[in-house]
C-alpha positions in Angstrom: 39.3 -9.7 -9.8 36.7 -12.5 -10.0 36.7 -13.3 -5.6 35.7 -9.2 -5.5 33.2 -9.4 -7.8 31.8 -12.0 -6.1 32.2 -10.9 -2.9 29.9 -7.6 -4.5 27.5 -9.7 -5.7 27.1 -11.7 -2.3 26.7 -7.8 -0.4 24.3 -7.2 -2.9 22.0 -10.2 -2.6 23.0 -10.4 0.7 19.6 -10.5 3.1 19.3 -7.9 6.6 19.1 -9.7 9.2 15.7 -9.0 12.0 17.9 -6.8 13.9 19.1 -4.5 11.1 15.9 -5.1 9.5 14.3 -3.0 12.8 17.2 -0.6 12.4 16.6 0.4 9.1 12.7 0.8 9.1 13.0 2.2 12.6 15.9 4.5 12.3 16.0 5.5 8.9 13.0 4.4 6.3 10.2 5.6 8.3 12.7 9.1 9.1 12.9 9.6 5.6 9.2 9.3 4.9 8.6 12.0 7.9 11.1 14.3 6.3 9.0 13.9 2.3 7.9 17.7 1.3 4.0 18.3 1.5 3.7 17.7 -2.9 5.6 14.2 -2.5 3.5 13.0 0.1 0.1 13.8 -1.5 1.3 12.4 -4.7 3.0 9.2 -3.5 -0.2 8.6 -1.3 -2.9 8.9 -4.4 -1.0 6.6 -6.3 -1.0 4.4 -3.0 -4.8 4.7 -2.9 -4.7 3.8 -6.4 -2.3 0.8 -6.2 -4.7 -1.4 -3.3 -7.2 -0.4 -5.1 -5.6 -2.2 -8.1 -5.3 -5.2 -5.8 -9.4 -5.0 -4.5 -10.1 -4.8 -8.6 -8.1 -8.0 -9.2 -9.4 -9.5 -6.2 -12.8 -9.3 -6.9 -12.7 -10.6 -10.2 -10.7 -13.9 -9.2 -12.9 -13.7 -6.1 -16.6 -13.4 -7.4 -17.3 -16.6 -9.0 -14.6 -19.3 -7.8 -16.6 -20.7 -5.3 -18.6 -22.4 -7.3 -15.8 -24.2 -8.7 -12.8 -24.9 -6.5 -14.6 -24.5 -3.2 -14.7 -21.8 -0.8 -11.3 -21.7 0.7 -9.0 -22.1 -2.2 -11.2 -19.1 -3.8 -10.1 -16.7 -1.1 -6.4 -18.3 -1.3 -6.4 -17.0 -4.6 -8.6 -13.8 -4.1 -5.8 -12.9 -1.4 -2.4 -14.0 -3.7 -3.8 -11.4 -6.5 -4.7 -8.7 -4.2 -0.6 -8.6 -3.2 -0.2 -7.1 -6.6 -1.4 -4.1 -4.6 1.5 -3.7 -1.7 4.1 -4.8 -4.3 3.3 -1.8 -6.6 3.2 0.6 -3.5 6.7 -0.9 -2.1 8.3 -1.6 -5.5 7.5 1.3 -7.8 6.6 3.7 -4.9 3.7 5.1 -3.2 2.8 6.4 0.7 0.6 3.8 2.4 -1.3 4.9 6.0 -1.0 1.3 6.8 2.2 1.1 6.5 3.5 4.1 8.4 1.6 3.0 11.3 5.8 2.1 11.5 6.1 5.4 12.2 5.6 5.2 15.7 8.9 2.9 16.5 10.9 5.9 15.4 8.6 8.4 17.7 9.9 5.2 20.5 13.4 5.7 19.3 12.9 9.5 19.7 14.1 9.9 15.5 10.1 11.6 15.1 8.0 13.6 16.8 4.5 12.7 17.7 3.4 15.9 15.7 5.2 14.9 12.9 3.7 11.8 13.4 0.2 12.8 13.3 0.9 15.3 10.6 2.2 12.1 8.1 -1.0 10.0 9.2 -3.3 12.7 8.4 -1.8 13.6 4.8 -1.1 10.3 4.1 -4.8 9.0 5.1 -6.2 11.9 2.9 -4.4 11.2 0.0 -5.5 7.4 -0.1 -8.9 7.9 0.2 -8.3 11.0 -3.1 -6.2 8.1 -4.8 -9.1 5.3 -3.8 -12.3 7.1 -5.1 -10.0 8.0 -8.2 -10.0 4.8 -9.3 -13.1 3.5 -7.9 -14.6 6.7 -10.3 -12.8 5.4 -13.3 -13.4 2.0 -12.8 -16.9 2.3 -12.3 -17.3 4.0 -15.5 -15.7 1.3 -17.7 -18.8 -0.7 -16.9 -16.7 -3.5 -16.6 -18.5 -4.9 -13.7 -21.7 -6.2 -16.2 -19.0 -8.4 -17.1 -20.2 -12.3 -16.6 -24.0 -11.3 -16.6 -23.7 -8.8 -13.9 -22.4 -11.6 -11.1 -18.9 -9.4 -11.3 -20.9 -6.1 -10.3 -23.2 -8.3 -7.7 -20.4 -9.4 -5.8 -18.3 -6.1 -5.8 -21.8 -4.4 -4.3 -22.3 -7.4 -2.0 -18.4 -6.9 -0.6 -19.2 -3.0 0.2 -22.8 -4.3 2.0 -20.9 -7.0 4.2 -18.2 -3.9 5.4 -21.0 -1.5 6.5 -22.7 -4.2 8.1 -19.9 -5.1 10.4 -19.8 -4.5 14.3 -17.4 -1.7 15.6 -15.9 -4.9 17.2 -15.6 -7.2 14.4 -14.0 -4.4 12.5 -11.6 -3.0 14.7 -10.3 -6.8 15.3 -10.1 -7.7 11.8 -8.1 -4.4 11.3 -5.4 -4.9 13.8 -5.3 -8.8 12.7 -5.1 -7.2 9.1 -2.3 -4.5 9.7 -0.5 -7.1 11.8 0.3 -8.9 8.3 0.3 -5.7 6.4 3.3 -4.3 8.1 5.3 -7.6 8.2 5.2 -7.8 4.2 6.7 -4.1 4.3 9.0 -5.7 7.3 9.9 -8.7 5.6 10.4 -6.8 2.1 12.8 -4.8 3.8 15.0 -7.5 4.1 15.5 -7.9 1.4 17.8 -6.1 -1.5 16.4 -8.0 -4.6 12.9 -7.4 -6.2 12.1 -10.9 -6.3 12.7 -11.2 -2.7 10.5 -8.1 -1.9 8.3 -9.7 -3.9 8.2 -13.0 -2.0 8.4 -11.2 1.1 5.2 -9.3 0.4 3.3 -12.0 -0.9 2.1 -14.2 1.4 1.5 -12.2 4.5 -0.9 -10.2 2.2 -2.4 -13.6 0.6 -3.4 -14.4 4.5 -4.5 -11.3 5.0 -7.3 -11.6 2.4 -8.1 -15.1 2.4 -8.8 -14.5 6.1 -11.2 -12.0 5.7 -9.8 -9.1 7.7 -10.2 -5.3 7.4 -7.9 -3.0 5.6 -8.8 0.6 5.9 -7.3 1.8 2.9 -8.6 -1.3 0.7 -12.2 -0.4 2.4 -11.7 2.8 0.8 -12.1 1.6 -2.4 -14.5 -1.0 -1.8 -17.0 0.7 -0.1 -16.6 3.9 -3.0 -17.0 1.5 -5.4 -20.0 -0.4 -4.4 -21.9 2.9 -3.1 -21.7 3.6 -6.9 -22.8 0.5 -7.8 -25.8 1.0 -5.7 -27.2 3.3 -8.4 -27.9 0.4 -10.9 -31.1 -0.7 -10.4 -30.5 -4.1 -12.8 -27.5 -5.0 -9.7 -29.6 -4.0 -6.7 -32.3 -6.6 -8.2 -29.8 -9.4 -9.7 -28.2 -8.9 -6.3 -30.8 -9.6 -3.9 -29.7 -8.0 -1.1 -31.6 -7.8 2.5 -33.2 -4.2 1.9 -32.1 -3.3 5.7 -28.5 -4.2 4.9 -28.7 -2.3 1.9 -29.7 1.0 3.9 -26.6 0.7 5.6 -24.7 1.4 2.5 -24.3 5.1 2.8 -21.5 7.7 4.0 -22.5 7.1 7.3 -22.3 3.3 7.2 -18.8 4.0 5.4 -17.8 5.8 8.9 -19.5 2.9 10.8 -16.9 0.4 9.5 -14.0 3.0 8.3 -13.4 4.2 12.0 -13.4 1.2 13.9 -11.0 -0.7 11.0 -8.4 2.4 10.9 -8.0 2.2 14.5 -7.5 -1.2 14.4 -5.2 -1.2 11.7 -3.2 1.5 14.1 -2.9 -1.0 17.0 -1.4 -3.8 14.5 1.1 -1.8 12.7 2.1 1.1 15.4 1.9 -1.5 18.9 2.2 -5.7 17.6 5.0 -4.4 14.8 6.9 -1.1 15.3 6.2 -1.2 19.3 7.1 -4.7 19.9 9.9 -4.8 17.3 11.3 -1.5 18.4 12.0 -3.3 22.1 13.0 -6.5 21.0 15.8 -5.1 19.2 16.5 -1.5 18.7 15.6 -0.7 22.1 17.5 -3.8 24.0 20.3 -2.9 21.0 20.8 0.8 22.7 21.8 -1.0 26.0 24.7 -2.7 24.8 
């Protein structure tokens, strides 16, 4: 009784492997996801929207002042291990993340999804996280919680939104591949696991990196940009913040487009080609062979 009890435990704590781990995102997570009805999709992806946008909130506050204290680069490190509060909600407790099923294309490869339905998923999905980001960006904005530490925590969320704008199509579209590069190997690496605790740790620090290194999430940009457009209406922030008035034009719907396009297509190349692509033929594909 006791050696098959513990032989249940063991299958149960028991960690997949990279080829089953490809398998199983490839063949039958990113399948199922496809197959959600139209209700379950828009749901789980506003709650998405709403989850990274929990992680940009938590982020910002252990961001906005901590450089003036422990340095520049351990304030990011830290910036970047809250913000994966974000990812774990969406993988843990649920949610539909564009980002993430950029994986979606490895099962269009293995011929499990069509391109249409492909498209289709990206589309909805996309929609509903920006509905799900300017949800909370609303409600967040209207706690007036940003006055908090004489305005500085409102300065530097409106000062994050004016950088994004402001980037190149080129810096933004490499940032977002380096970004979704990480992105899909926490959702690759919590897959291989069975526990919480080792989805957890699997998550964390691939999305720490992706932070402290300052690259471009499209669903996160969502929220930030939202959020500091509205910020933009307080006249005590735009003068505690200082900000070059030419950069602060940029600040507008079509400055969001400026750095939202290039950033979503980038985030496409690292999670659909460097993961689910290059994945897919390392081991599903070379597997199908045999």
């Amino acid at each position: 009784m006791f050696e098959k009890t513990l032989e249940k435990l063991t299958v149960n704590v028991e960690c997949r492997n990279p080829t089953q781990v490809a398998n199983f995102i490839i063949k039958e997570l990113m399948v199922t996801k496809v197959n959600y009805d139209f209700g379950k999709i828009v749901l789980l992806g506003i709650l998405a929207g709403v989850y990274i946008g929990f992680g940009c909130e938590i982020s910002t506050l252990a961001g906005h002042d901590g450089a003036a204290f422990s340095g520049f680069g351990p304030t990011r490190i830290l910036a970047g291990a809250v913000f994966s509060l974000g990812l774990m909600l969406v993988v843990i407790a649920g949610g539909e993340l564009f980002t993430g099923n950029t994986l979606i294309a490895g099962s269009v490869l293995e011929g499990k999804v069509s391109k249409i339905s492909l498209l289709k998923n990206w589309a909805l999905v996309y929609v509903a996280n920006f509905l799900g980001s300017i949800l909370l960006a609303t409600i967040v904005f209207y706690t007036n919680l940003w006055q908090q530490n004489d305005l500085l925590l409102g300065v530097y969320a409106l000062k994050v939104g004016v950088i994004k704008v402001n980037l190149t199509f080129t810096e933004a579209f490499t940032r977002g591949i380096l970004c979704n590069w990480l992105v899909c190997l926490a959702i690759w690496m919590a897959a291989a696991s069975k526990t919480v605790i080792g989805k957890i740790f699997g998550i964390f620090f691939p999305i720490m990196a992706f932070i402290a290194l300052g690259y471009e999430h499209c669903v996160a940009n969502m929220f930030y940009i939202t959020k500091s457009m509205m910020l933009a209406t307080k006249p005590e922030l735009i003068a505690a913040a200082n900000i070059d008035p030419e950069k602060l034009s940029h600040l507008n719907i079509l400055g969001f487009a400026h750095n939202l396009i290039p950033a979503t297509l980038g985030n496409i190349v690292g999670g659909a080609i460097f993961l689910a692509t290059f994945y897919w033929a390392a081991f599903v594909k070379e597997q199908n062979k045999q």
